[in-house]
Residue frames as qw, qx, qy, qz and C-alpha x, y, z in Angstrom:
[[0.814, -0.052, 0.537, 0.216, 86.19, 96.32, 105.15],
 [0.591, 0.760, -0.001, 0.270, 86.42, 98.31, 101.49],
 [0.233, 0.964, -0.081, 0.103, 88.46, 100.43, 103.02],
 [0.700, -0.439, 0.553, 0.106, 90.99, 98.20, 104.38],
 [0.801, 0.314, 0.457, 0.224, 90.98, 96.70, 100.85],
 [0.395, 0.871, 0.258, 0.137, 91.35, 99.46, 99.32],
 [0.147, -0.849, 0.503, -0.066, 94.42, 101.11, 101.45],
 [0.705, -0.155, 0.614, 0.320, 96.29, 97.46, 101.20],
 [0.606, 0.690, 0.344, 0.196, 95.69, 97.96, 97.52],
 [0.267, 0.938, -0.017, 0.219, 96.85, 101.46, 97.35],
 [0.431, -0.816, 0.383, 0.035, 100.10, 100.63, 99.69],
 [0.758, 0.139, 0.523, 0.364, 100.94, 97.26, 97.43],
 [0.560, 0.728, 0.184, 0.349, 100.98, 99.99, 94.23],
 [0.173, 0.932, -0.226, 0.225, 102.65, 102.62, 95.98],
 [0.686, -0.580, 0.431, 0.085, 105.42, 100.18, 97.75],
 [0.609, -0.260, 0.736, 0.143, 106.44, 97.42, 95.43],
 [0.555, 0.401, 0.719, 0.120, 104.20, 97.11, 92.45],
 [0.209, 0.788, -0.080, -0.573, 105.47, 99.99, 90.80],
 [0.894, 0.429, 0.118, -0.052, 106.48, 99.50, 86.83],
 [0.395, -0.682, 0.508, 0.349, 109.53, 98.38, 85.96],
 [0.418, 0.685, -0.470, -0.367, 111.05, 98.25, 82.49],
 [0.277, 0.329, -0.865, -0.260, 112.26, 94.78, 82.85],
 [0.528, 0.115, 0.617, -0.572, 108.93, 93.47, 84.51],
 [0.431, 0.083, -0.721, -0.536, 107.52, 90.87, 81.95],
 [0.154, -0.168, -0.967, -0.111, 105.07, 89.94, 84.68],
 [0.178, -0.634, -0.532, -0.532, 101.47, 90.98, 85.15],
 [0.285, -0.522, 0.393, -0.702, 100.06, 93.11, 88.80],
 [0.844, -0.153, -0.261, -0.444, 97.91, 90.18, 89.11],
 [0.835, 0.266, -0.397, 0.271, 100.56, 87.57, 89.05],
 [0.273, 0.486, -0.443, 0.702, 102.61, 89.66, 91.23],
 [0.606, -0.375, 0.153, -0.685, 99.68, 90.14, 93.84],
 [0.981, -0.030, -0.059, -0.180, 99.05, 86.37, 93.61],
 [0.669, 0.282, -0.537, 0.429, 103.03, 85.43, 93.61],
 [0.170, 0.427, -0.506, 0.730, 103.80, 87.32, 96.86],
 [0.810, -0.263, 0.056, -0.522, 100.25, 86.28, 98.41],
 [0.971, 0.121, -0.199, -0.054, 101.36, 82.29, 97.76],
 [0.265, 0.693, -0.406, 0.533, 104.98, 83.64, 98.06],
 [0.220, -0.476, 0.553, -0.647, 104.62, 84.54, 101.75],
 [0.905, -0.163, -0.033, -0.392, 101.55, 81.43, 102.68],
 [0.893, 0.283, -0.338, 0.089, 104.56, 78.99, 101.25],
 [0.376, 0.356, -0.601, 0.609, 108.02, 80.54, 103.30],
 [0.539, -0.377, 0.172, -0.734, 105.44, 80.85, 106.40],
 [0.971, 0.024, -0.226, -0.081, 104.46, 77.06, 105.89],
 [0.604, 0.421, -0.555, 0.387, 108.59, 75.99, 105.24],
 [0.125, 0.521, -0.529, 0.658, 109.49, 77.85, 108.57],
 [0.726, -0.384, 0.336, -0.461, 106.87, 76.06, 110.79],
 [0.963, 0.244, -0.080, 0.086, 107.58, 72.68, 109.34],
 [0.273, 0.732, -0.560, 0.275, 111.47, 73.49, 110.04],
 [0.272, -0.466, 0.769, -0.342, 111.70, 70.67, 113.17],
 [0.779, 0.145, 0.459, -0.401, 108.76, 68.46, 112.23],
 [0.769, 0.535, 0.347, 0.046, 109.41, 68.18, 108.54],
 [0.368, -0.519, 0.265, 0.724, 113.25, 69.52, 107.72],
 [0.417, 0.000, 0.709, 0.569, 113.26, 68.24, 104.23],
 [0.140, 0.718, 0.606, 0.312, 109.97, 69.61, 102.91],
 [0.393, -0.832, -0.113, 0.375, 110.51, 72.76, 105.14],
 [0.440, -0.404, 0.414, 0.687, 113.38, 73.41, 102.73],
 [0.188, 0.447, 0.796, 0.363, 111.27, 72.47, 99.77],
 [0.053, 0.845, 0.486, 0.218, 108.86, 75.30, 100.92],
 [0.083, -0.655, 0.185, 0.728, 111.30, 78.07, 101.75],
 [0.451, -0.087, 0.604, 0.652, 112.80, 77.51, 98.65],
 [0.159, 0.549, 0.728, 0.379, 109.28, 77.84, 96.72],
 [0.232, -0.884, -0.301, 0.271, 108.12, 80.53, 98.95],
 [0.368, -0.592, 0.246, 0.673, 111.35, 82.52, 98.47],
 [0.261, 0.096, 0.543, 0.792, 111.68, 82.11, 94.62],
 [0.046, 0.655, 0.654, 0.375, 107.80, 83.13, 94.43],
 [0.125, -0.916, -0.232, 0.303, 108.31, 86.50, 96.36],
 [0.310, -0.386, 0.424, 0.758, 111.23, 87.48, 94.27],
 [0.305, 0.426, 0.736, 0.429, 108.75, 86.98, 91.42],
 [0.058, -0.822, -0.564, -0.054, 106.02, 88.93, 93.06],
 [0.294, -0.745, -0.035, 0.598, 108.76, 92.03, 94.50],
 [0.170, -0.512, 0.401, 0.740, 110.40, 92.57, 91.18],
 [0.546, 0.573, 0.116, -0.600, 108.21, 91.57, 88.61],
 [0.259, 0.683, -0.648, -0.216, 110.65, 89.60, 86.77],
 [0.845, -0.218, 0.487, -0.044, 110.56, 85.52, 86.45],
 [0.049, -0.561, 0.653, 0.506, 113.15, 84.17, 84.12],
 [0.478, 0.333, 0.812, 0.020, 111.16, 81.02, 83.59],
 [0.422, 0.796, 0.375, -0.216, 108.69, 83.49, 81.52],
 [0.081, 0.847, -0.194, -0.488, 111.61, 84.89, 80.14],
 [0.319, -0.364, 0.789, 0.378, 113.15, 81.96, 78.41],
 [0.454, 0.371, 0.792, 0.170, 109.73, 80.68, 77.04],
 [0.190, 0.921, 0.145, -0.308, 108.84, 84.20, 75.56],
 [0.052, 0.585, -0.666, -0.459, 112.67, 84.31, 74.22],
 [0.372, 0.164, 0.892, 0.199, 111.74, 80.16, 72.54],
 [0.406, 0.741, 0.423, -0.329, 108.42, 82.11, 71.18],
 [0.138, 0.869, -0.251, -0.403, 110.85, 84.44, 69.58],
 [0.018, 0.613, -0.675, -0.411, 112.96, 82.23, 68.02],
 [0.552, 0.440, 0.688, -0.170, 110.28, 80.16, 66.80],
 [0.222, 0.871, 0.176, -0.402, 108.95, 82.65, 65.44],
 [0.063, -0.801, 0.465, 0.371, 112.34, 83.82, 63.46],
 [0.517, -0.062, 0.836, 0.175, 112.92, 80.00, 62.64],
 [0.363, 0.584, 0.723, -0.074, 109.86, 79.86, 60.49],
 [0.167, 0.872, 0.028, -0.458, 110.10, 83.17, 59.17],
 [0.080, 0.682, -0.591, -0.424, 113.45, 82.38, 57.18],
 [0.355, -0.138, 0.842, 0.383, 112.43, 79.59, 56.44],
 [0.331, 0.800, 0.273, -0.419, 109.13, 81.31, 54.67],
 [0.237, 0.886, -0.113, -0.381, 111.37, 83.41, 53.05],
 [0.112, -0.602, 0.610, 0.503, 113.48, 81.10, 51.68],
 [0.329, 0.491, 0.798, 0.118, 110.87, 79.08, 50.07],
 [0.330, 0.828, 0.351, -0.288, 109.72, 82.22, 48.65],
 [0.157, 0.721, -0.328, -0.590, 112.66, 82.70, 46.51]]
């Protein structure tokens, strides 16, 4: 059973979960996006006759959360990380202009 773990492990790092310069999200995350990812577009695609509307609902989720997990990249994280930044920047000038 390790070693099953262990080669899934070592085929996720040496497939998909390499690093990528604009990756701003974690292995974990990734592991856990494409895990949930796949559980979710699985779900959608049975549900496709029984349950259209939700069935869409979970592709949709399923789909956006393996793009997370394949490329490492979620914009969501990017926008609140860019807000962080210009927080940040906000505050700063105004700092500095109280300081003259």
């Amino acid at each position: 059973m390790n070693q099953t773990i262990k080669q899934l492990k070592e085929t996720l790092e040496d497939s998909f979960l390499i690093a990528n310069k604009n990756a701003n999200v974690s292995t974990t995350e990734r592991i856990l996006s494409v895990a949930t990812g796949a559980y979710f577009t699985f779900a959608g695609f049975k549900n496709v006759f029984s349950h259209p509307i939700i069935a869409i609902a979970e592709i949709t989720l399923g789909g956006s959360l393996l793009k997370r997990g394949v490329t490492g990249y979620c914009n969501i994280t990017a926008k609140m990380n860019e807000q962080k930044f210009n927080d940040i920047s906000i505050v700063g000038v105004v700092n500095n202009s109280a300081n003259l």
